[in-house]
N, C-alpha and C positions, 0 to 999 in steps of 0.2 A: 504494500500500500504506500502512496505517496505523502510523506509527511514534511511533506515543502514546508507547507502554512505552515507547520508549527518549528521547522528550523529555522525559518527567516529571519529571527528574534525573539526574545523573551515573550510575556511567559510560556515556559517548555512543560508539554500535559505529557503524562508518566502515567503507562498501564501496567500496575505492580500486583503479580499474581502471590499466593502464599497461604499457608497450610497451620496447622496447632492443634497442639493438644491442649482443651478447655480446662483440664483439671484443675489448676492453680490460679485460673485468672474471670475475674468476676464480668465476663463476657466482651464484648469488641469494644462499645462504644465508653471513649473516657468519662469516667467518675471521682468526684474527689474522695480521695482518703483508700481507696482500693487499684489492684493493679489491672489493668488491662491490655487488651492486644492493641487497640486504638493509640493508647499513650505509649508502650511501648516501642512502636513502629516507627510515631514522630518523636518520639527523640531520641534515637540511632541515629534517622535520618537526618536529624537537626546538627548532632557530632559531628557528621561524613560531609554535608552538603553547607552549611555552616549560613542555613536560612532557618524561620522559624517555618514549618508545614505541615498543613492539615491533609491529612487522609481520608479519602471519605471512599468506605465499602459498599458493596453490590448489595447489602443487607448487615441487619445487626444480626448478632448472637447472644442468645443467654448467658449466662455465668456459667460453668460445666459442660458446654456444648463444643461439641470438634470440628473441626474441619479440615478436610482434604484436599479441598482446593475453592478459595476466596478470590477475586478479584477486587480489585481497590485502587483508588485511582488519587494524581496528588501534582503539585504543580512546583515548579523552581522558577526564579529567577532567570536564571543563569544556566545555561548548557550543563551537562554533566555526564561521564561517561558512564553508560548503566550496568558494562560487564565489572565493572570498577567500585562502586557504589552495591552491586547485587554482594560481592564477595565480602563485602564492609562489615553490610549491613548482617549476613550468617557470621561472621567473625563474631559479633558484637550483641545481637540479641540471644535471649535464653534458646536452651536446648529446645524446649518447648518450641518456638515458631522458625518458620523455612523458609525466608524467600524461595521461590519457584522460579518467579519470571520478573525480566523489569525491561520496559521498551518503552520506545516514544511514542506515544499516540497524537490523533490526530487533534486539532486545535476544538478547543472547549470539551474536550471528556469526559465523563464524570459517569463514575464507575454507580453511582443509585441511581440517576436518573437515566441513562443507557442502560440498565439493565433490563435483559427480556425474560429470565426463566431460569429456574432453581429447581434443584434434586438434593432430595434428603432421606436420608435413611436412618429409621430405629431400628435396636439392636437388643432382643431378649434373650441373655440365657434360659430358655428352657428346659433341659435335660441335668441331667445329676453333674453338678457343677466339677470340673476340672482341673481347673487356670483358678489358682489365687489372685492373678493380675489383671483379670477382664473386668473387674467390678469397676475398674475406671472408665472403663469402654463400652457396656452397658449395665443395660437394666436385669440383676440376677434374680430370677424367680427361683427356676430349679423344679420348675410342674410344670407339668405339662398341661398347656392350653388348646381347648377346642378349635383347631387348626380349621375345620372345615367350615365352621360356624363364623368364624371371622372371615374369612377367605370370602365367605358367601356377598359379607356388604361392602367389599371394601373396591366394588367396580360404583358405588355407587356416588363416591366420590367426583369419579373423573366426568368433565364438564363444565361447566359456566354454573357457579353457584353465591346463592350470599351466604358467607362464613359465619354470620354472627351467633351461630351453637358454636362453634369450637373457635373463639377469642375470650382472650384472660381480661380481665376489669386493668385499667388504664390504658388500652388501644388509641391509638389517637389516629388512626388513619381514616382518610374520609369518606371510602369508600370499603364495604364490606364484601360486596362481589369479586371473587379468586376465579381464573380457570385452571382447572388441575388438568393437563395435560396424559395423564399416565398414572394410573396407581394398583401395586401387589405387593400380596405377602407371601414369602418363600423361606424355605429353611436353608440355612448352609450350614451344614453340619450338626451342632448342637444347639444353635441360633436360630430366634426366629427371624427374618428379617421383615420390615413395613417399610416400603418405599415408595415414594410420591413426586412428583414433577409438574410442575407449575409455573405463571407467570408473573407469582408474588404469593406472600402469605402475611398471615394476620400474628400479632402479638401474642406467642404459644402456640398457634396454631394445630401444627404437626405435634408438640407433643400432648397436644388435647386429643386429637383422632388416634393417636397410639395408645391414650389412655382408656379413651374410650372403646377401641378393639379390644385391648387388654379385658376392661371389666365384662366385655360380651364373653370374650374367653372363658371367661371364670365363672359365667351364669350367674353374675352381679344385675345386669339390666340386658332388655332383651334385643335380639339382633333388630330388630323394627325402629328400635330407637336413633339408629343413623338417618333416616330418611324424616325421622321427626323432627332432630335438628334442622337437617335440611331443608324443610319446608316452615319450621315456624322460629326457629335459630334460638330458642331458651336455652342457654349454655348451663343452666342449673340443673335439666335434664340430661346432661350428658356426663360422663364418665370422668373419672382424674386426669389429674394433668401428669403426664406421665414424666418420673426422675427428668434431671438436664443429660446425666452422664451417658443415656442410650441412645443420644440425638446427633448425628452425624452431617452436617451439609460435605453432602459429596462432588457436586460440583454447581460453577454457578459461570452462566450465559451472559455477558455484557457486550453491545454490539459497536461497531465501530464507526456508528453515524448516529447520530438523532432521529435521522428519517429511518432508519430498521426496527426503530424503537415500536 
């Protein structure tokens, strides 16, 4: 792609991809008094690049939630070389986060509002647990859940719908209507997995519909109760919000114009 416009002078727009483990940091966006991936990021990059700069991601994350691959987007002054500034910035932050990628993008970027679409995946231990170490990586049951009984509602997802059954109280977004592009649950191995793909989600979202699988699972509430939400959205009627630690963004879509948007 042609990034004239944005070499011709300052300011130079930066698509900086990158990966963490949520365990230790109380989710992306900076907060006072606790640590984050947001603060983090900018001030490495503030070290290296020796501007003050603001980050801004394809989406926030909770506190305990991981990610695989984040995109996020951030602007300089001044030129800078990015194979230079990428190896800096993995020298210099915790083990926990990974630059992946760091390129010039085209002039005005901005890794939220170019954003088209998200993949997330939860993660249940259900079988006789193994690994002392996965509790960080999901949610350990260790029972077996009514695989077919979940499985059954969980196509009823995918479509153009209003979210307003599976968001947490303080959402501030203005609009409630998500399309879920894709959505199943499958085992790998001793795991269950719930995976969803979409073109935005709401505050909890995904781990309210995991939680809510989860309680169908368990013959807590009945399979009927997804399409209840769905049509009258009473989040009080639906299921838990299920743990941060089994909540995965696997990968996330930002497009390279405004007009793909």
């Amino acid at each position: 792609m042609d990034h004239s416009e944005s070499m011709s002078g300052g300011p130079f727009f930066w698509r900086l991809e990158l990966c963490w483990d949520g365990t230790d940091w109380s989710g992306w966006q900076r907060q006072p008094s606790v640590p984050t991936i947001q603060e983090a990021v900018e001030e490495v990059l503030k070290r290296i690049v020796g501007e003050t700069i603001a980050v801004m991601a394809a989406g926030r994350t909770d506190a305990g939630v991981h990610a695989s691959h984040q995109v996020s987007s951030f602007q300089t002054k001044k030129n800078i070389d990015p194979s230079i500034v990428l190896r800096g910035m993995n020298a210099l932050l915790p083990q926990s986060i990974l630059i992946l990628r760091l390129e010039l993008a085209p002039k005005g970027f901005h890794a939220r509002l170019w954003s088209t679409k998200k993949l997330y995946r939860y993660r249940w231990i259900t079988g006789q647990r193994k690994c002392p170490f996965r509790s960080r990586y999901a949610w350990v049951w260790g029972q077996e859940l009514d695989f077919e009984l979940m499985s059954s509602v969980v196509p009823l997802f995918v479509g153009q719908h209003d979210m307003s059954g599976f968001r947490a109280q303080g959402c501030t977004a203005k609009s409630t209507v998500r399309t879920i592009e894709s959505a199943r649950l499958f085992y790998q191995d001793d795991e269950l997995h719930f995976e969803i793909e979409g073109n935005g989600f709401l505050r909890h979202q995904v781990r309210i519909m995991a939680g809510t699988l989860f309680d169908i699972g368990r013959g807590k509430i009945p399979a009927d109760r997804v399409q209840e939400l769905l049509d009258h959205g009473d989040r009080r009627r639906g299921g838990r919000t299920a743990p941060p630690q089994g909540l995965w963004l696997i990968k996330s879509w930002v497009a390279n114009s405004p007009r793909a948007v």
